[in-house]
Structure formats: C-alpha cells, structure tokens
C-alpha angles and dihedrals in degrees: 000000000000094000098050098132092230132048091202135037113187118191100200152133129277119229135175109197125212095204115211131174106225138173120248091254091062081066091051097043091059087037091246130166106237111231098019135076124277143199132209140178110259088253099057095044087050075059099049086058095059096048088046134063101215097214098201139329131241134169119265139146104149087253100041090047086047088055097048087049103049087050097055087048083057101264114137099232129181111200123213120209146130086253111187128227095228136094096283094046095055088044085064101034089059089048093048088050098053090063096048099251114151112222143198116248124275116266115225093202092048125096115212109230110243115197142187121237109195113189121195126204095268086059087246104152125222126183126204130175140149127298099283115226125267115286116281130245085194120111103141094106089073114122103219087186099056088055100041087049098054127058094223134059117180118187125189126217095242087052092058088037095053095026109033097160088045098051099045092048084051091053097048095035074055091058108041084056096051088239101145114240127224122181121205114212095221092193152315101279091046091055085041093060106037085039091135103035090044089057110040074051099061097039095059097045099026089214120183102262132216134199145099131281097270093055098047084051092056093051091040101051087033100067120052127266095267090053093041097059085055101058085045086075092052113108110242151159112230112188115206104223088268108319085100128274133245127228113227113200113207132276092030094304135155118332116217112196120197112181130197144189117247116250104249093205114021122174104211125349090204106124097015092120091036099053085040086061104050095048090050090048096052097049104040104047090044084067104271120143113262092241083056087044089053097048086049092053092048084050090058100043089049091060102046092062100049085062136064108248128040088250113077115245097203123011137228126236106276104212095212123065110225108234123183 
C-alpha cells in the first residue's frame, strides 16, 4: 500500500455556490429553514435571484470542499464527481486544480449543481437550490483505479443520497482494495434522506465516520434500537456545533474528548464540518494521536468561520506531517 499514488480519494458532488447576505425575512418569504438545506422549484428559485445580490461565487459540495482542503494541507487527493462541462463546471474544475487536487473528466451530459448559500447576521448559513433529480442507478462513471490506487476513500452523505449505485460500488470497490473507507455525515437532511442506504452502507464496511452531533442523532433515532446499537460500535468522530467534538474508537474503545469554547462572532459557518474533517483526516491517517487530530480539526473549523466562503483562503500551520 506504501506506493498508492494518492493518499485520499473523495466521491463527492460537485457544486459550484452563489454566496448572499439576507435578512431573516428573505427566509420567510421562500418558507426555508434557516440553517439547512433547501429545495425549490426552478421558478421559485428564478424568483430568489432576484430577491438576493450573490456577492461572489466560489466551489463547494462537503466532499469536494474536504478534498481542496486536504490538498492544500499536502495530502494527494483525486476527487470523484459528475463534473459539467459547463461554466460552472470549469469554474470548479479550475478551482479544484489550484489546490492540487486530480480530477476525473468532465462530463458533457452532466450539469454542474449551483447553490445558494444564504448567510444571516448571525453567519448562520442556509442553501437552497433547485429540486435535484431523482436518485441515479448509474454508477458506471466510477473510476475503480483512482480508489484502488489511494488509502483512503471518503464518501459524503449527499453523494450516497443523490448517487446510491455509485456509492455503494465505491464502497465495495474500497473494500475489495483494502483503501479504508470514512463517511462524512454532511447534515441532517442528507442523513435524513439517504437513512436507509447510509446505513446499510456503514454496516457492511464499518468505515470511521465523521459528523456532528445532529447528524449522528438522525442516523441514530432513525434506525431501530438493534441497529442502533450497531452503529454505536463503529469508530467514529462526532463534532459538537462548536462546543468541540470526541473521537469514539470501535467496539466501545477509548473515548477522546476535545472541548472548545463557542465563537462568539462568526462570519459564515459554510465549510466548518468540511474543513474539521480534513484537518482530522490529515493528521490522523498520517499517524497523530486523535486528541492531536481533534485540536487540528478544531484549528481548521475555527478558521473557516472567521472567513467569507466554506474553502480557507490562507492556512494555518498542520503539526503532523502526513506520510504515506
């Protein structure tokens, strides 16, 4: 496994978000839940443009902004994704490509996802976009090499919500080449609505899981009391909305608990998980210690919200050299 050309393989969407300040009453006004994702019909969201001034765009998708920033900490990273060949798709694909990050062809019969990314006063981020398509049986666009050739695969919740068949091939391709699988938990509504395929998904592979505390409680509730004593035993890191996170090692193991203090005035939460996860992930996998790993996370997060856009413009210093 020590020559795999890539440390980190990420399935993931790519997005491309149009970021707006709004009031509170904008929210109202289109019936979102403030600090969730949302869907509309494609003439509801022609009228949420013109209600909104996007003040700039920048790539994102959780996966996607978990790759770029695990590049940029020295990680080699392939991202997976259904990448247009569109504006918005090259938009991404350039960004992608600044941070180092090797990526899978366009696609011509792809569309790029463009999202809103409404942020109230109190930097609580809300996305919007259009009703996604139905679910897809396609998973021929998987690139079985990428995967086979990094130690890591990391698949987020949208991914197996949106690409079932794909996720699930990943995962098992994952397996069958011994590359260690982690699942990120996105957010609620994600888990909410890829409940049974998540699960049936970390129960066979038994990944290291990452998400916050909202999420895990989704999966959790959402699942009866027999499964959810299962998922219990999977190792897993469980962020607290920014009052720290734990790591939990399998089969009831060791419990690694890294509090934080709340920021008091942050300017946009977009991109806090995401940027966690990656500074977990780098350290972690490259041999720190997962109380290290934790502080690193938090380092990350911290970051992300002091800043406008869910992708760090300048990065802190990571302690622990990744290796493989």
């Amino acid at each position: 496994m020590s020559t795999r050309a890539y440390s980190f393989s990420v399935l993931g969407n790519a997005v491309v978000d149009g970021i707006a300040h709004v009031a509170d009453s904008v929210l109202e006004q289109f019936s979102l839940h403030k600090g969730d994702s949302n869907t509309l019909s494609h003439a509801q969201m022609m009228e949420l443009s013109n209600a909104v001034i996007v003040e700039q765009f920048r790539a994102g998708g959780a996966g996607a902004n978990t790759a770029y920033t695990l590049a940029k900490l020295g990680s080699r990273v392939a991202f997976l994704g259904q990448i247009g060949n569109d504006p918005t798709g090259r938009f991404f694909v350039e960004d992608m490509l600044s941070a180092g990050v090797t990526l899978t062809p366009a696609v011509s019969t792809a569309r790029t996802t463009d999202i809103f990314t409404l942020l109230s006063a109190d930097g609580v981020r809300t996305m919007v976009q259009c009703l996604p398509p139905q679910p897809s049986s396609d998973d021929s666009w998987v690139d079985d090499q990428l995967i086979e050739q990094s130690h890591h695969l990391v698949l987020e919740a949208y991914m197996i919500g949106s690409h079932p068949a794909a996720a699930d091939y990943a995962a098992k391709t994952a397996r069958a080449a011994q590359t260690k699988l982690v699942v990120t938990l996105a957010s609620p509504r994600a888990v909410q609505a890829c409940l049974a395929e998540l699960t049936d998904i970390v129960l066979a592979h038994k990944p290291l899981i990452i998400g916050n505390e909202h999420e895990w409680e989704v999966l959790t509730q959402g699942n009866d009391s027999r499964t959810a004593t299962k998922l219990s035993q999977l190792e897993r890191v469980i962020t607290r909305s920014g009052n720290g996170a734990a790591y939990y090692a399998a089969d009831g193991g060791a419990v690694v608990d890294s509090p934080t203090q709340p920021i008091p005035s942050p300017m946009d939460l977009s991109g806090a998980g995401d940027a966690f996860a990656a500074g977990f992930l780098h350290v972690f996998t490259g041999g720190g210690s997962p109380q290290l790993a934790l502080q690193q996370g938090h380092q990350l997060g911290r970051a992300v919200v002091l800043q406008l856009g869910p992708r760090l413009m300048s990065f802190p210093s990571v302690d622990v050299p990744h290796s493989d």
